[in-house]
C-alpha positions as CSV (number, residue, x, y, z in Angstrom):
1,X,0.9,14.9,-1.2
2,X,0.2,12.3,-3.4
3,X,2.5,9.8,-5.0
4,X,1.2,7.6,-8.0
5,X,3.2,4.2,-7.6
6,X,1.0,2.3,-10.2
7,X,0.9,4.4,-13.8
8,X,2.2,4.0,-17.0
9,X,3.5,5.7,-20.4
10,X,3.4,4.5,-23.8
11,X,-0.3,4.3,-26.0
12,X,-1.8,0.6,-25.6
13,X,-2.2,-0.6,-28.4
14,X,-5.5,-2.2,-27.9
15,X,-7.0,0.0,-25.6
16,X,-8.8,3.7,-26.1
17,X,-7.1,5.2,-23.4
18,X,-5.0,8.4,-24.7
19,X,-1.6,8.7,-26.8
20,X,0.3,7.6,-23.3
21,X,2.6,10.9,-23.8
22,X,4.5,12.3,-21.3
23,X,2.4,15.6,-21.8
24,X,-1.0,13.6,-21.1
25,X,0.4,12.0,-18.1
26,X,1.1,15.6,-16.4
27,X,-2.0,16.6,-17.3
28,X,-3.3,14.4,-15.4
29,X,-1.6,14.1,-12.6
30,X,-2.2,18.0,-12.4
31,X,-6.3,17.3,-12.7
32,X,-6.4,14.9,-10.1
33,X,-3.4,16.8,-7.7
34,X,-0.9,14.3,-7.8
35,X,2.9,15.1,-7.7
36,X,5.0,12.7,-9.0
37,X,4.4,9.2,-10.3
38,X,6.2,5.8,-10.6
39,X,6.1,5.3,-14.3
40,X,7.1,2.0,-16.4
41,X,6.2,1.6,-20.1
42,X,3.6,-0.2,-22.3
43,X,6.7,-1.8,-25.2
44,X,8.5,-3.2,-21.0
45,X,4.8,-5.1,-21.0
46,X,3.3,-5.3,-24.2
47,X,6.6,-5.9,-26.1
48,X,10.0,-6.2,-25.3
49,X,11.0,-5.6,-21.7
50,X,14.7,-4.3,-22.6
51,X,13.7,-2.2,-25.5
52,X,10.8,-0.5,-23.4
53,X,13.2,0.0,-20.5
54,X,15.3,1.9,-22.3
55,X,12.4,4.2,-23.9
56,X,11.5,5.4,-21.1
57,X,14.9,6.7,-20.1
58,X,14.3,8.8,-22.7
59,X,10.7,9.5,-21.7
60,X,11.8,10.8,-17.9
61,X,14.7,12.7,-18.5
62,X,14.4,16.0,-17.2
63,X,10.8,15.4,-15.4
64,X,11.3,14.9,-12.4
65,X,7.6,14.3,-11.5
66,X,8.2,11.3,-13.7
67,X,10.4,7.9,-11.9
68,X,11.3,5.4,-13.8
69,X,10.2,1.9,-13.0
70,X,11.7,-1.0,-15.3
71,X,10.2,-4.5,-16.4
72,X,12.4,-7.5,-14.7
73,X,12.6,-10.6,-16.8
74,X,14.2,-14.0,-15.1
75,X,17.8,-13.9,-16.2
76,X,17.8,-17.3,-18.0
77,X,17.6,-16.1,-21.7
78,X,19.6,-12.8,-21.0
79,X,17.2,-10.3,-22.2
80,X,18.1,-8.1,-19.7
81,X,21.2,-9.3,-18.5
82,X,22.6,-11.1,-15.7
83,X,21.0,-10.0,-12.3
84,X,23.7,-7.8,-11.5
85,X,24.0,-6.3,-14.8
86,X,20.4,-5.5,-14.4
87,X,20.3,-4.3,-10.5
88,X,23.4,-2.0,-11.9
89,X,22.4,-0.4,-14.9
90,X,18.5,0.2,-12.9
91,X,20.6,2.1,-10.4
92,X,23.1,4.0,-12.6
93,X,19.7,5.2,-14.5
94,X,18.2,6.4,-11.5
95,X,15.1,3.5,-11.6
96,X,13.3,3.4,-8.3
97,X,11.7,0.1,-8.7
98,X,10.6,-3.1,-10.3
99,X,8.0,-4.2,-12.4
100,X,7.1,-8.1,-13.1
101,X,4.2,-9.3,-15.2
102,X,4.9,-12.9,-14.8
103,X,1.0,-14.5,-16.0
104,X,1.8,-12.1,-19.7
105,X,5.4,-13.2,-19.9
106,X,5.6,-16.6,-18.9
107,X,7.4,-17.4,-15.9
108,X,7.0,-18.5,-12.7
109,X,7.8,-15.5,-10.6
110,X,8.3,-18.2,-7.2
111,X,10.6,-20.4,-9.5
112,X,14.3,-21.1,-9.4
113,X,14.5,-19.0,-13.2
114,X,13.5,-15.6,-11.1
115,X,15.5,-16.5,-7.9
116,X,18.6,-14.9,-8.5
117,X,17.5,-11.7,-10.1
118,X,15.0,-11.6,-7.3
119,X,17.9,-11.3,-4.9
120,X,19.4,-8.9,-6.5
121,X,16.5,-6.3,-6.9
122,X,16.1,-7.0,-3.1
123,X,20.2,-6.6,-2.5
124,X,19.9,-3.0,-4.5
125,X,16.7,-1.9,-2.3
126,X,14.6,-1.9,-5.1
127,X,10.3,-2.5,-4.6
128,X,9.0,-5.3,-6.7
129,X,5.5,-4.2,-7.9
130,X,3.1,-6.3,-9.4
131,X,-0.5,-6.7,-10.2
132,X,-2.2,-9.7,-8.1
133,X,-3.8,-11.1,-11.8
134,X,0.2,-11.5,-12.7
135,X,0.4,-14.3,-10.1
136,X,-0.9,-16.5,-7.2
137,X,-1.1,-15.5,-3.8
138,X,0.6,-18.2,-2.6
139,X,3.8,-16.9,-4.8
140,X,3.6,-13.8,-3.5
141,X,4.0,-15.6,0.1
142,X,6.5,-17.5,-1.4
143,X,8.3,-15.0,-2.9
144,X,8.3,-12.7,0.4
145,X,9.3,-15.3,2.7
146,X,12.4,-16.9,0.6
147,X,13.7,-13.0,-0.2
148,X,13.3,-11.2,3.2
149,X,14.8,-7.8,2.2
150,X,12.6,-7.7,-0.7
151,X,9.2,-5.0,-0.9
152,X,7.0,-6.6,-2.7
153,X,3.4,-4.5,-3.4
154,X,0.8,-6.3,-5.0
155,X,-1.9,-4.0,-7.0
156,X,-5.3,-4.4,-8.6
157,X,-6.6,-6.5,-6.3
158,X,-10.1,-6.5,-7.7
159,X,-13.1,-7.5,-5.9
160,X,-13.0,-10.3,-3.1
161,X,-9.3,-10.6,-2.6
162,X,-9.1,-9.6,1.0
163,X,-9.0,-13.1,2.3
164,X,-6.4,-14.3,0.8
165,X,-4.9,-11.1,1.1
166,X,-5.6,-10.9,4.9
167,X,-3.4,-14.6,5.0
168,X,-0.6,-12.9,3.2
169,X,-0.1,-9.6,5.0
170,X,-0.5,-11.4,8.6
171,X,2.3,-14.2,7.9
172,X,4.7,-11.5,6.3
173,X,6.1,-7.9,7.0
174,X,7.0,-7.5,3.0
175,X,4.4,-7.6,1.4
176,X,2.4,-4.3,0.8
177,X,-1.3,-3.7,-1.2
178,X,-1.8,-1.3,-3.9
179,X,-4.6,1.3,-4.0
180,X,-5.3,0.9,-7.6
181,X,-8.3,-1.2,-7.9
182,X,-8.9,-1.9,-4.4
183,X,-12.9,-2.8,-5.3
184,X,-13.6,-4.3,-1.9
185,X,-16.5,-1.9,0.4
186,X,-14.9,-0.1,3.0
187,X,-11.8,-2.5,2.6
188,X,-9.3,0.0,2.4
189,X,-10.7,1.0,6.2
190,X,-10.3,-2.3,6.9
191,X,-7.0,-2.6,5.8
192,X,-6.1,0.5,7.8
193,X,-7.6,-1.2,11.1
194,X,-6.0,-4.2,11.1
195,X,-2.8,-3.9,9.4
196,X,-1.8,-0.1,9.5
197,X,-1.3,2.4,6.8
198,X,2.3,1.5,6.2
199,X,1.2,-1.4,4.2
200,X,-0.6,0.5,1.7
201,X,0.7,2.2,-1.2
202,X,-1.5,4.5,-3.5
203,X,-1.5,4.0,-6.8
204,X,-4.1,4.9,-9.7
205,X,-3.2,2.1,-12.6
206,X,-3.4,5.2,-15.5
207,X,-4.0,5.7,-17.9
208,X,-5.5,2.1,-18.1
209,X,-7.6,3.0,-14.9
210,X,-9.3,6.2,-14.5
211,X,-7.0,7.8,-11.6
212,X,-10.4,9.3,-9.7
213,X,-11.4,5.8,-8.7
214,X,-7.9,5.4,-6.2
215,X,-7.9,9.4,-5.6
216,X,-11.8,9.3,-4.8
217,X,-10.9,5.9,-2.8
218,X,-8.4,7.5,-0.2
219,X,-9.6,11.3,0.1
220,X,-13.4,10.2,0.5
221,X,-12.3,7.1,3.1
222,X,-13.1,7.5,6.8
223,X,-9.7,7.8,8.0
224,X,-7.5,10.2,9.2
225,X,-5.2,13.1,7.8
226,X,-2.1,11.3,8.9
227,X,-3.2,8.0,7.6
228,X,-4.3,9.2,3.9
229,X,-0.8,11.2,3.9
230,X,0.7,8.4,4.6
231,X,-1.0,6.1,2.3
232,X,-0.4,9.0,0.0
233,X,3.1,9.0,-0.3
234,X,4.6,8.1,2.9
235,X,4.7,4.5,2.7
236,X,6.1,4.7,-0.9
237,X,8.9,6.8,-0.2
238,X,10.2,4.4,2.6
239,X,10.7,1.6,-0.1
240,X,12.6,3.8,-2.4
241,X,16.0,2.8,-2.5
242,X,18.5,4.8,-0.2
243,X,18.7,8.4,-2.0
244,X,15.6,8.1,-4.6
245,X,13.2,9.6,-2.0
């Protein structure tokens, strides 16, 4: 079984890359054999965090292929509430995890503005996911060390990362790599060898990304049946929140 933790609904607006409709996004999850997905939405990114948040509540009811993932802003301005107000409503809606794109909306995601919600997506069990062009390596550490409790799993690593990345993962037991865009030869083999597959989560980065590339990645690798399946989904569902898996 595989689990997408990395995709995404909404049309980009400056991207060729479908309509973003919930019917496109099964579609393609069917094609490429995947079963259910981790889904945020392009106006949480692109737009307005709150506003897209609550599109795609709308989105994911009654698919329950589909789990929502919402956009996390640092609680300063009250976009999206006080921490607690977020962690709450997220859990009453049935979210399953946590997005950041800290580089696109300006913050520091290591500062004192994000500390406090931070601690309360870790206090509700919730994985922080976020793409390692978002932010430094170093905040990631930073981040994993000062919140414990907190999963955080850091996707489309790109080409050349695995240095910095090999630092990270041996200094901390929270932080977690994403299969979309893993670009490095044989590196997800790698990462298997000397970490273990329970510090890799698939994801495919759709529609942006072509899902084949992460799908081709894992079935093709030279590993195990046990280690794809739980690369596949395994992993993920042990940083759900008590109840979503």
């Amino acid at each position: 079984m595989l689990i997408d933790a990395d995709a995404m609904l909404g049309r980009h607006p400056r991207r060729d890359v479908g309509t973003g409709s919930i019917t496109e996004a099964l579609d393609r999850m069917d094609r490429f054999g995947i079963a259910e997905a981790v889904v945020s939405h392009t106006q949480s990114w692109l737009h307005d965090p709150a506003t897209g948040n609550r599109e795609l509540l709308g989105l994911v009811a009654g698919r329950p292929r589909l789990r929502p993932c919402w956009v996390m802003l640092p609680s300063t301005c009250g976009e999206t509430g006080t921490p607690a107000e977020f962690v709450t409503a997220a859990l009453a809606s049935g979210v399953c995890a946590v997005r950041a794109y800290p580089a696109d909306h300006g913050y520091d995601l290591a500062g004192r503005d994000c500390a406090a919600m931070l601690a309360a997506i870790a206090e509700a069990g919730l994985p922080l996911l976020v793409d390692a062009a978002q932010t430094g390596w170093p905040a990631v550490e930073s981040v994993a060390t000062a919140h414990p409790e907190l999963r955080v799993v850091v996707g489309a690593l790109g080409y050349r990362q695995l240095r910095q990345v090999a630092g990270v993962l041996s200094r901390t037991g929270n932080v977690y790599v994403g299969l979309a865009n893993l670009s490095s030869h044989c590196g997800l083999e790698w990462l298997v060898e000397r970490y273990g597959a329970r510090r890799l989560v698939f994801g495919t980065g759709a529609p942006v990304r072509d899902p084949a590339e992460a799908v081709t990645r894992l079935l093709w690798a030279e590993l195990d049946d046990g280690v794809v399946a739980t690369i596949g989904a395994g992993t993920l569902l042990g940083l759900l929140p008590v109840g979503a898996a």
